[in-house]
N, C-alpha and C positions, 0 to 999 in steps of 0.2 A: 504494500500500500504506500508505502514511504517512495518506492519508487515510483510509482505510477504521481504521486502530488508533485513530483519534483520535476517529473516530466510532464505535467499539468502548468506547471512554472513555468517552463522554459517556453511552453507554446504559447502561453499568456502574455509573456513578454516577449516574444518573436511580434505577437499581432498586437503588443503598442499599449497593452494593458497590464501597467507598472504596480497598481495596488492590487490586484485579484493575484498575480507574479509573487505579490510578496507574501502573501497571504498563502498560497500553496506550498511556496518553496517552507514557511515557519513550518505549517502541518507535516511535510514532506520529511523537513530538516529533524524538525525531533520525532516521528517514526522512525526515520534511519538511526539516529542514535539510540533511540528506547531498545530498539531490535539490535543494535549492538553492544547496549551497554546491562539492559535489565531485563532481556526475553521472557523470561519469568512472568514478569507483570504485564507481559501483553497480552495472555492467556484470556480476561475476558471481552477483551477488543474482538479479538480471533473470534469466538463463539458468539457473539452476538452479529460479528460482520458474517460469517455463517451461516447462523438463523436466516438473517437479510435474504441471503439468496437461496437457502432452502424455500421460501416462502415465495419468493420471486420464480424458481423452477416451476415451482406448483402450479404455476400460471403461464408460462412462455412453453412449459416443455409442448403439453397436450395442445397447445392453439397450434405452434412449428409445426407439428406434427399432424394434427388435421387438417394445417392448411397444404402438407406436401402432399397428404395421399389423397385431399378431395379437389386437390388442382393440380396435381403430376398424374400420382398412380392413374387415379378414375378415368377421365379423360382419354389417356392411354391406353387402357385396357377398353372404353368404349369404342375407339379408333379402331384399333383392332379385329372389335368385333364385329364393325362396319365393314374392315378390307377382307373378311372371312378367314379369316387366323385364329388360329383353336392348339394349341400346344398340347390339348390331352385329349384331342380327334383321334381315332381310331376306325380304321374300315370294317364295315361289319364282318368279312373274313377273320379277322382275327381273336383270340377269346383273351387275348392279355396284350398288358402293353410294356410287356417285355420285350428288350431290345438285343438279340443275338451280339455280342461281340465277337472277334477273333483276337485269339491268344497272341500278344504280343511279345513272347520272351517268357523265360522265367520268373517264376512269381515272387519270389525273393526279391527279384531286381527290382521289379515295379514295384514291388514295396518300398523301398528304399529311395527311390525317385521318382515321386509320384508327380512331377510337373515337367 
């Protein structure tokens, strides 16, 4: 955290705002020390900036997440099912959808190199 204020600094006084600059770098300046000098005591800093984003997860994970599968996956897999793509089609000839391979070498080997 200390690093991230300090690098909050630096960008603050890059773009010309000299008291917001000082103001990060103090927060920034004594996290780097506290974290070098008394680690100990920073124990409940830690768990409550933590909690923060335990509670912030709870909320970003499931939205990221339902916005990737109901605006990637879905879409995708409806596309698909427009151009008549079926991955687990099978001809009625068939009673499995087991796929014959041929033996490639000894099975040792390919176990041991499987890529």
């Amino acid at each position: 955290m200390g690093a991230a204020f300090v690098a909050l600094a630096g960008l603050a006084a890059w773009r010309g705002h000299t008291i917001e600059a000082r103001g990060f770098a103090g927060v920034g300046g004594a996290l780097v020390a506290a974290a070098l000098l008394v680690p100990t005591r920073l124990g409940p800093i830690q768990r409550s900036w933590m909690a923060l984003a335990r509670t912030i997860s709870t909320v970003t994970t499931p939205l990221l997440l339902g916005v990737i599968y109901f605006g990637i996956v879905t879409p995708v897999g409806w596309l698909r099912r427009l151009a008549g793509a079926n991955r687990l089609a099978r001809s009625r000839a068939t009673t499995s959808y087991w796929v014959a391979r041929e033996e490639s070498g000894p099975r040792h080997v390919r176990m041991e190199h499987q890529f």
